[in-house]
C-alpha positions as CSV (number, residue, x, y, z in Angstrom):
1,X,-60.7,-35.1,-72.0
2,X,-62.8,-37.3,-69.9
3,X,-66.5,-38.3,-71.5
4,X,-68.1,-36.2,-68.7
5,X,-66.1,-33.1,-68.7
6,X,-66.9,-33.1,-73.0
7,X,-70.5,-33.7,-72.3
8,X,-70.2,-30.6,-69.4
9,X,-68.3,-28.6,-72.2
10,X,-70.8,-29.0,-74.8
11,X,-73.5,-28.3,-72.9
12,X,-71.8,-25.5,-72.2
13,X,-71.3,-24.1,-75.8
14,X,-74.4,-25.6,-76.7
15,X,-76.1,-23.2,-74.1
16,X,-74.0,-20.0,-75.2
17,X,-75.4,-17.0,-76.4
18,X,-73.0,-17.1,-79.4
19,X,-74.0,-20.4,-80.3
20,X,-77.9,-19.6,-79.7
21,X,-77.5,-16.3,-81.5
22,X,-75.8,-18.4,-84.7
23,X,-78.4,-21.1,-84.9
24,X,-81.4,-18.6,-84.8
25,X,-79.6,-16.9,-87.5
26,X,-79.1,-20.1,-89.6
27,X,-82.4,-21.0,-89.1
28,X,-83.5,-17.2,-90.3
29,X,-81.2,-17.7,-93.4
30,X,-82.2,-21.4,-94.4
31,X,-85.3,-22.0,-93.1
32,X,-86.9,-25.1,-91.3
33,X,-86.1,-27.7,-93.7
34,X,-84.1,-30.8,-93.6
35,X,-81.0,-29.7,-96.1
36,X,-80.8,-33.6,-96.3
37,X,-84.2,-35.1,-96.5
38,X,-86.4,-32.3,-96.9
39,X,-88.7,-32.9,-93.9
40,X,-90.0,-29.8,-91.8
41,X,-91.7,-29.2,-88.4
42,X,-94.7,-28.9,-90.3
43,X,-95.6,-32.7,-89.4
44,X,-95.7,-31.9,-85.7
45,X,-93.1,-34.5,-85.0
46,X,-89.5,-33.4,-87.1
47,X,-87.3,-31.7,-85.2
48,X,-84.7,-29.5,-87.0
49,X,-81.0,-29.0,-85.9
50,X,-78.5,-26.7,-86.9
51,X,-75.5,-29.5,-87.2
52,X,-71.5,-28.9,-87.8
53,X,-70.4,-30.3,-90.8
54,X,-67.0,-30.6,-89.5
55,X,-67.9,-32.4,-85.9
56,X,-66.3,-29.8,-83.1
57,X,-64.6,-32.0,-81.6
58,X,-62.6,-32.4,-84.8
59,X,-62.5,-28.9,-86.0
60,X,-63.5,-26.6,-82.7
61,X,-61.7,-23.5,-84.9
62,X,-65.1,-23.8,-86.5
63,X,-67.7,-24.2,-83.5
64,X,-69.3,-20.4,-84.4
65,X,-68.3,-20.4,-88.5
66,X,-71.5,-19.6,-90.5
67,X,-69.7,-21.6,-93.3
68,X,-69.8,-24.8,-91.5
69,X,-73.4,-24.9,-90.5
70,X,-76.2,-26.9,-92.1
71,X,-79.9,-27.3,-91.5
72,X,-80.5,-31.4,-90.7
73,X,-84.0,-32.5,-89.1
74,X,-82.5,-35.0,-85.7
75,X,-83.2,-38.6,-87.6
76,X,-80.6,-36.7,-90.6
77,X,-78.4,-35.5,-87.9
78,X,-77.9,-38.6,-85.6
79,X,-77.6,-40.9,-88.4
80,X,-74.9,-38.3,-89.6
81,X,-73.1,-38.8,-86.9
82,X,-69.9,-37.0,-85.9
83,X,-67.3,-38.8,-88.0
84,X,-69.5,-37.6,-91.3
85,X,-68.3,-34.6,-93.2
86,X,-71.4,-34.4,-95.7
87,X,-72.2,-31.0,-96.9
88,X,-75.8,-30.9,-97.7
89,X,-76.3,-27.5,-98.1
90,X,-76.5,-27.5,-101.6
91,X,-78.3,-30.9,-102.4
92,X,-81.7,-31.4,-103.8
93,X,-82.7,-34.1,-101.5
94,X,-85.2,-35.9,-104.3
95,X,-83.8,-34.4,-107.4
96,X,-80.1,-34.4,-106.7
97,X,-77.8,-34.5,-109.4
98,X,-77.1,-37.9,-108.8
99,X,-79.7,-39.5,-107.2
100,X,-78.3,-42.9,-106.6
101,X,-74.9,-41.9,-105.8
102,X,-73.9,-45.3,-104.1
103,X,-75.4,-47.3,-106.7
104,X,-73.1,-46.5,-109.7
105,X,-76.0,-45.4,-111.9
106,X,-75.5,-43.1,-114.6
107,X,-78.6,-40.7,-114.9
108,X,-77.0,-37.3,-116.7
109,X,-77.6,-39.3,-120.1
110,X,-80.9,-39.0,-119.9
111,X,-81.0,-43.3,-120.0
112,X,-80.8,-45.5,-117.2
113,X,-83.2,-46.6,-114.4
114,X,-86.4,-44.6,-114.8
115,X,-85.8,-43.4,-118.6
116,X,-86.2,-45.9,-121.7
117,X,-83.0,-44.2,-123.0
118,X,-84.7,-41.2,-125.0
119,X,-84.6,-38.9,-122.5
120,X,-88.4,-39.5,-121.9
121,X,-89.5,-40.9,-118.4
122,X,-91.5,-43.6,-118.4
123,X,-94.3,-45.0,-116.0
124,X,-92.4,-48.1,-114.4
125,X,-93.3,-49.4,-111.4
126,X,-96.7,-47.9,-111.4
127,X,-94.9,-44.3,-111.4
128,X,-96.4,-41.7,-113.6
């Protein structure tokens, strides 16, 4: 499909009463919080999407699933992107289970990074 007639199509769905109808609903369910970063439109600048998990253009079988809807603010949503597939829905966005994911640090030991390998957190870096 050309790049104008999918921007014309999604604007389309994007303006459809069953997609409008959803997103309130999501938005009802979830609330108006960043499922990725935590922020809210309590700042008077985030603004808060409902995003597709799996991108539409990938998956349009789930363009109106409840299932595949998340709650991102727009700086979690474009960086996202649509080739991302992150389900944030069920993270902790500062006290994940693993909160360094990319860095290959162990934390479930109670050692590590922040701990002086008691279990007991200590106050590096000036952190209480």
């Amino acid at each position: 499909m050309k790049r104008n007639n999918r921007r014309k199509e999604s604007e389309k769905f994007l303006s459809s009463w069953k997609w409008t109808t959803l997103r309130y609903k999501v938005l009802q369910v979830h609330g108006k919080k960043c499922m990725c970063c935590g922020a809210t439109p309590d700042d008077g600048e985030t603004v808060i999407c409902v995003d597709h998990i799996k991108p539409r253009h990938t998956h349009p079988h789930l363009s109106l699933e409840e299932s595949n809807l998340q709650v991102l603010c727009h700086d979690c949503n474009k960086g996202k992107g649509a080739w991302d597939t992150t389900d944030y829905r069920n993270a902790d966005p500062f006290y994940g289970e693993d909160p360094f994911p990319y860095m290959g640090v162990d934390v479930s030991s109670g050692g590590g990074l922040w701990s002086g390998g008691n279990g007991h957190t200590e106050t590096r870096l000036g952190m209480d």
